[in-house]
N, C-alpha and C positions, 0 to 999 in steps of 0.2 A: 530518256525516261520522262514521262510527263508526268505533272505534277498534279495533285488535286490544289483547286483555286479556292475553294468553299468549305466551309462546316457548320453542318447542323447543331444545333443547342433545343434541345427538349427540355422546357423545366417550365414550371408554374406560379402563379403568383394570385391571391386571393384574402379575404377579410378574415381564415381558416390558418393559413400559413403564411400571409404576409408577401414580402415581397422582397425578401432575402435570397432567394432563388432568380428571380429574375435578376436582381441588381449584380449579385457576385457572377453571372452569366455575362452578363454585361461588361463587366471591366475584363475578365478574362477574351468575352470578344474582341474589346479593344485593342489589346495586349497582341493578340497572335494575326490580326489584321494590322497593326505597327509594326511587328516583329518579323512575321511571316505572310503577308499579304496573304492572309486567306480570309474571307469574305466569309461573313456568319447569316446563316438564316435560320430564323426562330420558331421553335414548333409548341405551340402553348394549345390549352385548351381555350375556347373562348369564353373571352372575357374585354367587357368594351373599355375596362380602365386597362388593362394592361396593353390590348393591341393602341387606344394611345398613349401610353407610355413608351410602346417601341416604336409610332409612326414619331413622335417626339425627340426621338434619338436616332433618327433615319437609319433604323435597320429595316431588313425585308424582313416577313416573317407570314406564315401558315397557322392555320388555326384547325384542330380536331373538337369537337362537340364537347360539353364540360363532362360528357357520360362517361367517355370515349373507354372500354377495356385496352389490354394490354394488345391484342390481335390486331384492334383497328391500330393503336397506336404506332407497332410494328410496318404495318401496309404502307402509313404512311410517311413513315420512314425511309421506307424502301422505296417510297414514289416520288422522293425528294430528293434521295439518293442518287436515283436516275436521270431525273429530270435537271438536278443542280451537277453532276459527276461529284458529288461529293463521297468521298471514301469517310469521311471521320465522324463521327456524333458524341456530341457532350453532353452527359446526364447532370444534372443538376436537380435532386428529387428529395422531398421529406420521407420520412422513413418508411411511412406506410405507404407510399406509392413506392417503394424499392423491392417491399415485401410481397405486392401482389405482382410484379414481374419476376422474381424468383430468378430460375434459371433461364428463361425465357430469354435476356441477352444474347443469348447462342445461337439463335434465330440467325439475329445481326452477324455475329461473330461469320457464321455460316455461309454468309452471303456476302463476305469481305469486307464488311464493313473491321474498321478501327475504331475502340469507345475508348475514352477519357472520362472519370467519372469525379464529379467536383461537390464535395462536400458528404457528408453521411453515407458513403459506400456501403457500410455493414456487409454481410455474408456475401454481396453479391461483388466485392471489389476484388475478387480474380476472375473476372471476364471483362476489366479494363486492362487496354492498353497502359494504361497512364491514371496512377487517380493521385489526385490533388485532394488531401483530406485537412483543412488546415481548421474546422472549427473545434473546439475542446469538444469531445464526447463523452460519454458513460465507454463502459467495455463491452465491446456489440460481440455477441455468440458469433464462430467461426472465423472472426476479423482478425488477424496479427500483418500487422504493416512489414514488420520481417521477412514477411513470405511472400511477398512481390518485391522482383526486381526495379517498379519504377514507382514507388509508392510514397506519397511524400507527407508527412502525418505532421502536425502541427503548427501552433502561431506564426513560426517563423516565416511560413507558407501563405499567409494571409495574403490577400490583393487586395488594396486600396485605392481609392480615387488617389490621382495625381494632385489634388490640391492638398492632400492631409499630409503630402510627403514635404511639401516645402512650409507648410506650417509646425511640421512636426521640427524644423532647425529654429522654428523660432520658440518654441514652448520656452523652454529655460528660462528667457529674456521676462517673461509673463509670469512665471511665478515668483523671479526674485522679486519683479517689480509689484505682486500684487500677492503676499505670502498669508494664508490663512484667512483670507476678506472674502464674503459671501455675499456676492451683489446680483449674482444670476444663476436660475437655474435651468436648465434643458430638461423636458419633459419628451422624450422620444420614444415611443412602444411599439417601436413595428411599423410595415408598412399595410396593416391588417389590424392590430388591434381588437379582433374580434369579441373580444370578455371585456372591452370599454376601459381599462386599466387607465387610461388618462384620466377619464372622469371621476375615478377616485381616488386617486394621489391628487388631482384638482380639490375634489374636496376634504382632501385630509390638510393640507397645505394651507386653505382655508382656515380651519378649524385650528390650527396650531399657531394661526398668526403670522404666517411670513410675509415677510415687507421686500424680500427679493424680486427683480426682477421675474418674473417665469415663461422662457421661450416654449412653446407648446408645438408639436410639430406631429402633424398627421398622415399618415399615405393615403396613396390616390386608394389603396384599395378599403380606407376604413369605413365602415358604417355608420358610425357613433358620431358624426362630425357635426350635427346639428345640437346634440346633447351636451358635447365637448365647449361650444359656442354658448349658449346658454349658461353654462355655469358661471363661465369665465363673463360675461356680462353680468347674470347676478350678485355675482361673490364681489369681495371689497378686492380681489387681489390682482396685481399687478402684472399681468398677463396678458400675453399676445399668442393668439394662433394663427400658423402657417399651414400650410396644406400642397403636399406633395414638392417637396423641395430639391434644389438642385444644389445648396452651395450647405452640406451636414457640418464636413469638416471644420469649415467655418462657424458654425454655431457651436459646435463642440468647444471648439478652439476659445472663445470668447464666455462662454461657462465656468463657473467655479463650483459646479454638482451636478449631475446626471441624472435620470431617475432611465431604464429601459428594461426590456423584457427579455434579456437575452438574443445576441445574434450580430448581425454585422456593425449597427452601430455599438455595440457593447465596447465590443472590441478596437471600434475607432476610438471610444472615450478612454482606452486604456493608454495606445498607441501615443493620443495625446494626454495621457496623464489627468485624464478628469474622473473624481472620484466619484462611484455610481450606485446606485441603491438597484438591484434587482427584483420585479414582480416576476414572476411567469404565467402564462397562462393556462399551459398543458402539463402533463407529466412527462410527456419525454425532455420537455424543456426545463424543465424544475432538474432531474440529472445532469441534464450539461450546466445548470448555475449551479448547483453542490459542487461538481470539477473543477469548475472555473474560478469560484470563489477560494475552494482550498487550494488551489495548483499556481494560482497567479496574486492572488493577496489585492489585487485590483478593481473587489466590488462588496457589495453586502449584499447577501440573498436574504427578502425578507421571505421568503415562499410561494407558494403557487398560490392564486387569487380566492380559487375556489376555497380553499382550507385556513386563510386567512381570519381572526376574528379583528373584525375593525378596531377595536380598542387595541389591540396588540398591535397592529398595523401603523397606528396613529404614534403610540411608543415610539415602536422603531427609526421611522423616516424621522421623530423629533431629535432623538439622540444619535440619528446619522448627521443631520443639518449640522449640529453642534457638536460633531466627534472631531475636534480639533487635530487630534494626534494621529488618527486613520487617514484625514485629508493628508497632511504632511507626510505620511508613509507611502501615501498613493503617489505623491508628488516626487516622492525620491528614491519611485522603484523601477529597476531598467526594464526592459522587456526588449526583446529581438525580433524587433519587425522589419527588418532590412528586404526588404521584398526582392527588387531588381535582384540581388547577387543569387539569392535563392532559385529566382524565375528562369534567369541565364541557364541551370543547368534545365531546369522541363521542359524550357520552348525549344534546349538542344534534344534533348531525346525526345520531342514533338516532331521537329523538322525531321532528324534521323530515321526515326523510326514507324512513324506513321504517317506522313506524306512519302507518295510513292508518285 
């Protein structure tokens, strides 16, 4: 029996949706290329910050036109298909691109392909093989994780950079050794930032005085990074920005506050125990921080940007800096991120049942 050597990964990254799709693509390729030697090749729309972000991390990778419908999309799935023998495709899609392929998966299905769908499935995640759904969501119409046999729904399911696993044995040692002290904050919004959200927690942060350090940290796909710079030059505050980084965990780790938008760093800051003030910038994102906040106890949602009045805003983040009791409750809440023990059994029913 031979084996498929290859998998395709379709998923997007942009100044619109960030760059949570790509990244969480990305360790999952890692993972089944260490685990299961299979070679990932990357099917994105074009876009020149993300094709080099993937010549940067020496993946191969394909590119469809930013237009591209769901038919071209298909075609060229199937021509990669062919061309790589790859049997498997892993979606990785924000919500509204999951909506306008519907049931259109079946195409693929049809034509042998194996799908694994990785993060946001909604109605369409009974036409994967395998879906990996580990980010908190709202309750999506049609969706009950009960009703797939290989369906893996929750935190516990998270994939993380390797470096936040061995930082994560040292957390403890950092809080006894530095308990309720606010010398740094992480400014982390995505790797999109499209609604600017740095530049005004920049200047809210400003405006209330803080004498913290403030690590500011932007993705390759943000707009606003000239804006971002500016501020941070005129304002009195103590402030550095970085730009498209490789080492989060690490800055997480050395933070005593978080400011993000919901998404894959959120979730690292939890992992490491960093208490975090939530913007979002869309509505479907403001849902997953309502879950998140009430399910995990591990953040404050100040609201979505747009509905925000700056004076309340300003409130908030004052009396988050200074919610001595919520840091220390963040600091001594467990959470189950044990990845490996979890992943053991997906990459078995990976190898099992969809390399053939």
């Amino acid at each position: 029996m031979s084996k498929s050597k290859n998998v395709i990964f379709r998923c997007d990254g942009n100044s619109e949706i960030g760059m949570g799709h790509i990244i969480g693509s990305i360790r999952l390729a890692r993972l089944l290329k260490k685990e299961l030697s299979l070679e990932p090749i990357f099917l994105t729309r074009a876009n020149d910050n993300i094709c080099n972000y993937l010549d940067s991390n020496d993946f191969q990778y394909s590119t469809i036109p930013s237009s591209a419908n769901v038919e071209l999309q298909i075609q060229k799935i199937l021509q990669l298909h062919e061309n790589y023998r790859s049997d498997i495709v892993v979606f990785n899609f924000n919500a509204e691109e999951l909506e306008l392929w519907g049931d259109k998966f079946k195409i693929l299905k049809d034509e042998g392909l194996k799908i694994v769908f990785q993060d946001n499935p909604m109605q369409s995640f009974l036409f994967g093989d395998v879906v990996i759904n580990a980010l908190p969501h709202p309750e999506y119409k049609g969706y009950n994780s009960f009703e797939h046999p290989a369906c893996f729904d929750g935190l516990k399911y998270m994939l993380f950079d390797d470096a936040l696993y061995h930082l994560e044995k040292k957390i403890e040692k950092k809080i006894e050794k530095k308990p309720g002290k606010i010398d740094r904050i992480l400014v982390a919004m995505g790797g999109g930032d499209s609604e600017n959200i740095s530049s005004t927690i920049l200047r809210m942060l400003s405006e209330i005085g803080c004498r913290a350090e403030i690590d500011v940290v932007l993705g390759a796909a943000c707009p606003h990074m000239d804006e971002v710079n500016d501020i941070i030059i005129k304002s009195s505050l103590k402030a550095k920005l970085s730009i498209n980084i490789s080492d989060m965990a690490s800055r997480i780790y050395h933070a005593d506050l978080g400011f993000s938008a919901i998404g894959l760093t959120t979730y690292e800051m939890a992992a490491l125990k960093l208490p975090c003030f939530i913007i979002t910038p869309h509505a479907l994102n403001a849902k997953v921080a309502k879950v998140y906040e009430r399910d995990y106890l591990m953040a404050k949602y100040g609201g979505m940007i747009s509905n925000i009045k700056m004076d309340d805003l300003r409130k908030q983040i004052k009396i988050f800096i200074s919610d001595s009791t919520f840091h220390h409750n963040v600091r001594n809440t467990q959470i189950n991120f044990e990845y490996f023990g979890n992943y053991k059994k997906i990459l078995s029913i990976i190898e099992s049942t969809l390399i053939t």
